[in-house]
C-alpha positions as CSV (number, residue, x, y, z in Angstrom):
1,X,-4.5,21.3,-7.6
2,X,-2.8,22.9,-4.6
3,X,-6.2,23.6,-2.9
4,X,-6.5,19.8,-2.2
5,X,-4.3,20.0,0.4
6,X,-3.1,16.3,0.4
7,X,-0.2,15.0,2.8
8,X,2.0,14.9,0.6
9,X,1.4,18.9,-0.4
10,X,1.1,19.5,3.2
11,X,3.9,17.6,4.5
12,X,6.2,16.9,1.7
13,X,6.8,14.0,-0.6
14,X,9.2,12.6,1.9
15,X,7.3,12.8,4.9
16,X,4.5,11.3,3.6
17,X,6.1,8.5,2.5
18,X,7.6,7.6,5.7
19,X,4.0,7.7,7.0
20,X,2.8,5.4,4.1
21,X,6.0,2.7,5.0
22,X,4.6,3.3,8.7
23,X,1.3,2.4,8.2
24,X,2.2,-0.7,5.7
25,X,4.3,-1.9,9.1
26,X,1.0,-2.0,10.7
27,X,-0.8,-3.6,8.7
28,X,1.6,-6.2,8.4
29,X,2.0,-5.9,12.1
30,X,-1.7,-6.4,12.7
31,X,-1.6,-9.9,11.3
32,X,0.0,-11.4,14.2
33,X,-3.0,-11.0,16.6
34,X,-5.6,-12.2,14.4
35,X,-7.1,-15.0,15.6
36,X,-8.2,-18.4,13.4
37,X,-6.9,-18.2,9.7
38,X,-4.5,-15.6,10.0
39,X,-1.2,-17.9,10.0
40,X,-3.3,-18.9,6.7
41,X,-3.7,-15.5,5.3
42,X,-0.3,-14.4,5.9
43,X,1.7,-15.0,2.7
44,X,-1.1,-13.4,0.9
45,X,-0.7,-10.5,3.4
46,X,3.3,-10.3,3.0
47,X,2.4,-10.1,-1.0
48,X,0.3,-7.4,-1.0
49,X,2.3,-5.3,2.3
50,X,5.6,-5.1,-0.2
51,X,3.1,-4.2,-3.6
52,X,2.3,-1.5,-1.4
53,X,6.0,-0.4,-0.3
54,X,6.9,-0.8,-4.4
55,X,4.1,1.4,-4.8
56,X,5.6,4.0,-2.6
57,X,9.3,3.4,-3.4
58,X,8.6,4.2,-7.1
59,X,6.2,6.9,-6.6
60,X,7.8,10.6,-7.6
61,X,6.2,13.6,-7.8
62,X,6.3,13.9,-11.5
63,X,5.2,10.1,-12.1
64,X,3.7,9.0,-15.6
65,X,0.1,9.1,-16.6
66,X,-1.3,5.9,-15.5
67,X,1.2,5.0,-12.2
68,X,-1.6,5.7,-9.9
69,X,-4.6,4.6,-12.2
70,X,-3.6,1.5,-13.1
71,X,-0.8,0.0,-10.9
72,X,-1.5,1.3,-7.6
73,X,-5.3,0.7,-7.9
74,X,-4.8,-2.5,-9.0
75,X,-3.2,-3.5,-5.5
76,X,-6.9,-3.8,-3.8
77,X,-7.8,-6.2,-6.7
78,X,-4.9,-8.2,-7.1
79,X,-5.6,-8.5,-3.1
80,X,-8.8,-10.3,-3.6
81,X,-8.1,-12.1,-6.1
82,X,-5.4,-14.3,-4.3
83,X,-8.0,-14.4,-1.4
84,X,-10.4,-15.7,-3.3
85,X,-8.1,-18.2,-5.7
86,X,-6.2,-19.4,-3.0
């Protein structure tokens, strides 16, 4: 609906993307000043930081059915689960 007014209808497909890739650079970023485990952590990190820039590369305004319900939700639990297996 248009009245949702997300980024992407507000700034454009494009623009928001560039935002997403910007913030998935922080959050990558970020893992250099944790302190204790984070050398530990960062593999899984690195995993889950280029899901997240697939997710966006492949993303299209007129994307099938379940791109966002299935693969890009998945990211959070495919996220924990190499936390908590490895």
């Amino acid at each position: 609906s248009i009245s949702l007014g997300t980024l992407p209808q507000r700034l454009g497909v494009a623009r928001a993307k560039q935002i997403g890739y910007t913030l998935v650079l922080v959050f990558f970023g970020l893992d250099f000043f944790k302190t204790g485990i984070g050398v530990k952590e960062m593999p899984y990190d690195a995993a889950i930081a280029v899901l997240m820039v697939a997710a966006l590369f492949f993303a299209k305004q007129n994307q099938p059915k379940y791109y966002c319900g299935f693969f890009v939700e998945s990211i959070p639990i495919v996220w924990f689960l190499l936390y908590y297996l490895f």
